[in-house]
C-alpha positions in Angstrom: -96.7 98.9 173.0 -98.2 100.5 169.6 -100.5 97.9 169.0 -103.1 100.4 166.9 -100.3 101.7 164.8 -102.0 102.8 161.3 -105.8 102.4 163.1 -108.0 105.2 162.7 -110.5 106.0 165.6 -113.3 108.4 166.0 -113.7 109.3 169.9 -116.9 111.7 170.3 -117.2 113.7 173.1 -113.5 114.3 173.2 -112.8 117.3 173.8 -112.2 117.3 177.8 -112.7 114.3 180.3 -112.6 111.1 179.9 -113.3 111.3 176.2 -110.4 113.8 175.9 -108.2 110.8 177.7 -109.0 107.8 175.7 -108.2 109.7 172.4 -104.7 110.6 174.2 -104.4 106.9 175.0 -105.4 105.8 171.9 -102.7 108.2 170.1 -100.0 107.1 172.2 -100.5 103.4 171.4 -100.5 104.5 167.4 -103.6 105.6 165.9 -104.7 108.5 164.2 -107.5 110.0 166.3 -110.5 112.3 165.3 -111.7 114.5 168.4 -115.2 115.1 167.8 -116.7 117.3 169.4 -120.1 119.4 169.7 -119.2 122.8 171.0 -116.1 123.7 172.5 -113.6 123.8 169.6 -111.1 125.5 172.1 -111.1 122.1 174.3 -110.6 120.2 171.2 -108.1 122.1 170.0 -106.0 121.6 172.8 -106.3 118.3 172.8 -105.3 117.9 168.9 -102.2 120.5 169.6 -101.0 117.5 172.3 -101.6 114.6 170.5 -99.4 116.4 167.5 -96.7 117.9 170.2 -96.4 113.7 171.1 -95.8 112.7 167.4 -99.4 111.5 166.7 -102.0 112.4 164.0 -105.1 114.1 165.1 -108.3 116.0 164.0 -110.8 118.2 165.4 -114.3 117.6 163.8 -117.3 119.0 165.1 -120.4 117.5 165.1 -123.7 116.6 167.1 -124.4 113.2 167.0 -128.0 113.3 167.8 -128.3 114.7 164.2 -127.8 111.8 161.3 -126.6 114.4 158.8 -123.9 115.6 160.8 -122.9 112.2 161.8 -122.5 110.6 158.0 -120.0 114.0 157.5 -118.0 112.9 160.6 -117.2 109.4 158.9 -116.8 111.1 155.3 -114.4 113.9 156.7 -112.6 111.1 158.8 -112.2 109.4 155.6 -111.5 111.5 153.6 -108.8 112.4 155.5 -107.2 109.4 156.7 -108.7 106.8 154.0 -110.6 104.8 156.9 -112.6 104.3 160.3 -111.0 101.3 162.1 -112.4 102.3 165.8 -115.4 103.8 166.9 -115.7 105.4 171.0 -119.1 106.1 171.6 -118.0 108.8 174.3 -120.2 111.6 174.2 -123.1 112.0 176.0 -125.0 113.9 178.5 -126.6 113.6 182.4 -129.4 115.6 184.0 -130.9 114.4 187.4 -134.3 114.4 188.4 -136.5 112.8 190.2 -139.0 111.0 187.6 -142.5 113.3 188.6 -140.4 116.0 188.0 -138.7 115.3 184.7 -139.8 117.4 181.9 -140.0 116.8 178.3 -136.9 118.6 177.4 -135.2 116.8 180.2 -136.4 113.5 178.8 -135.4 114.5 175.4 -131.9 115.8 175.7 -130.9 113.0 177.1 -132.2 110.3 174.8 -131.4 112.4 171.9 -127.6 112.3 172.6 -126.9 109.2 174.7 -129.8 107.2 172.7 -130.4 108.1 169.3 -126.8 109.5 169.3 -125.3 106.4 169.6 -128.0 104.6 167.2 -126.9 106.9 164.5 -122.9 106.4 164.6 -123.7 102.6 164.7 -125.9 103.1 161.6 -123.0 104.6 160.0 -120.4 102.3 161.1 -122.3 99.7 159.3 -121.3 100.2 156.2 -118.4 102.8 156.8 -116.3 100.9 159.5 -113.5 98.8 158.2 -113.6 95.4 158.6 -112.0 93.5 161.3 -112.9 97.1 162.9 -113.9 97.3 166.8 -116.6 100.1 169.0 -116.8 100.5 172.3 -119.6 102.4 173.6 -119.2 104.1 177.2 -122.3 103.4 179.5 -122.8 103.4 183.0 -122.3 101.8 186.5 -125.7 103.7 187.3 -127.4 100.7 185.0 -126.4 98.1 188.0 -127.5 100.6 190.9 -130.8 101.9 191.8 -130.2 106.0 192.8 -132.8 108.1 192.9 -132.8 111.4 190.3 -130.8 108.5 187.9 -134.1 107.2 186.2 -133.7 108.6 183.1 -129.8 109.0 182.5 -129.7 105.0 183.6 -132.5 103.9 181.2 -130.4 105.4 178.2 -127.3 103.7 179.6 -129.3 100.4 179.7 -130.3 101.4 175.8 -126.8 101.7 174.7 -126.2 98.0 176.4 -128.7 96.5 175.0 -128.0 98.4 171.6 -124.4 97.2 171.5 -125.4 93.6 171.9 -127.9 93.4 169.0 -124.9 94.8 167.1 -122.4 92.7 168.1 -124.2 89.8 166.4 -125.4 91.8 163.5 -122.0 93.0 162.5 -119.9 90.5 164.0 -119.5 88.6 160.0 -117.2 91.8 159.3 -114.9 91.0 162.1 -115.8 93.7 164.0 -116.4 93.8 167.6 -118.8 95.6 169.3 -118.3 96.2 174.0 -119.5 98.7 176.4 -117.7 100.2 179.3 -119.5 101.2 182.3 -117.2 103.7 184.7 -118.1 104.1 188.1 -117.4 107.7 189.5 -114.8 109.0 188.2 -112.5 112.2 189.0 -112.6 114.5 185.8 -113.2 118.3 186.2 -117.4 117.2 185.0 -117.7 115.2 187.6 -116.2 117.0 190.6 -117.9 120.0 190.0 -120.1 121.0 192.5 -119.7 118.2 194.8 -118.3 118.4 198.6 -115.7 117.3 200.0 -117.4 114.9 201.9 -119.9 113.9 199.1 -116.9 113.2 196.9 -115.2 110.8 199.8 -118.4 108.9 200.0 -118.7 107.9 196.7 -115.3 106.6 196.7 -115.8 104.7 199.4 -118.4 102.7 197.5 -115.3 100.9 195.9 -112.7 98.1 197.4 -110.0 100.8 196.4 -111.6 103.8 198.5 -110.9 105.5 195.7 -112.5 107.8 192.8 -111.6 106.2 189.2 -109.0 108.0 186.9 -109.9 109.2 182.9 -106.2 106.8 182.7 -108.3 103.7 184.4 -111.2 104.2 182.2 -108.5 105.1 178.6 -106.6 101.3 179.3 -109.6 99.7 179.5 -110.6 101.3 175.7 -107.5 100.8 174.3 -107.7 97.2 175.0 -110.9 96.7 173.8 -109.7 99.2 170.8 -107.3 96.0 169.8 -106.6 93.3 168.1 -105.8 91.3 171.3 -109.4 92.1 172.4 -110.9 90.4 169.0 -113.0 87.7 170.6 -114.9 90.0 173.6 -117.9 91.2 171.8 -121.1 91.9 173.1 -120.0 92.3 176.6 -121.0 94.8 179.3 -117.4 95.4 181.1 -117.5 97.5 184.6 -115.0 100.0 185.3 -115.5 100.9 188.5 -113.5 99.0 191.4 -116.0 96.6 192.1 -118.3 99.5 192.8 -120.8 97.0 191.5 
């Protein structure tokens, strides 16, 4: 069903993973997608080239979103381009375990930069640049209902983008837009699996009813539902993704 056919939607952190997946999803169901990424222009590319090989419209626009300048150009070149912003995925974002007494500033920082303060500046430009009757769904964690150690700080700036979203819901919500978070649990993209055993990777699926890892597809649905008009009156919601993981 193309039930985002003319929408325009900004995914960042699209260029591999789950981002890459939503902005595939997203596409297939009708809108015109913006791939924004940070670095790898050759992973974005590739995305772009199959979203256009499947009859969709995509961009590649790159841009760190810890910096405000470079997000306001992400919504202008969006716009200027396709005329409008109609969805906003909050995607990108960044994890580096430690233990707490071991954490170091730029540890600390990275992290908060992008996940944090990354998020706080698309919203700030969505305010005024989003159209109305618009929707954003910010990606978070399962990691904010679970206590792991070497999580402490990736977790906290999960549970800031929750609470972030929430405040925004309400403050927006008189432009019809709606504002949700979606927290995967572990899920199987190339990020994730590197560097884990076999057995480590079979334990943490077994922390699920399905014994199973999650898919980029699981987590994509879940956005494109949220992305629609069908979804208008969830707002403000924390919605797990992770086969009652918890």
């Amino acid at each position: 069903m193309n039930n985002l056919n003319q929408k325009v939607a900004i995914i960042t952190g699209a260029s591999r993973g789950i981002g890459a997946e939503i902005a595939k999803t997203l596409a297939k169901k009708g809108a015109k997608v913006v791939i924004n990424y940070a670095g790898s222009k050759e992973d974005a590319t590739k995305v772009v080239n199959e979203i256009i090989q499947n009859g969709s419209e995509a961009i590649s626009i790159q841009a760190d979103i810890s910096k405000k300048e470079d997000v306001a150009r992400l919504f202008n070149e969006t716009i200027s381009r396709f005329g409008k912003v109609d969805i906003l995925v909050n995607n990108a974002g960044i994890m580096l375990n430690s233990l707490i007494k071991d954490a170091d500033d730029d540890l600390f920082e990275k992290q908060i930069n992008i996940n944090v303060k990354g998020v706080f500046n698309t919203l700030r430009e969505a305010s005024t640049k989003l159209a109305g009757n618009g929707s954003i769904i910010n990606l978070s964690s399962t990691v904010t209902r679970t206590i792991f150690p070497t999580y402490g700080i990736y977790s906290a700036s999960k549970a800031a983008v929750q609470q972030l979203s929430r405040v925004f819901a309400k403050e927006i919500g008189n432009r019809g837009i709606n504002v949700n978070c979606v927290l995967p649990g572990p899920t199987a993209t190339d990020l994730f699996l590197k560097g884990k055993s076999e057995q480590l990777i079979a334990q943490l699926a077994s922390t699920n009813a399905f014994k199973r890892l999650g898919t980029p597809e699981d987590i994509a649905k879940i956005v494109a539902f949220l992305a629609s008009d069908e979804a208008k009156w969830i707002s403000g919601q924390d919605i797990g993704a992770n086969g009652a993981m918890a």
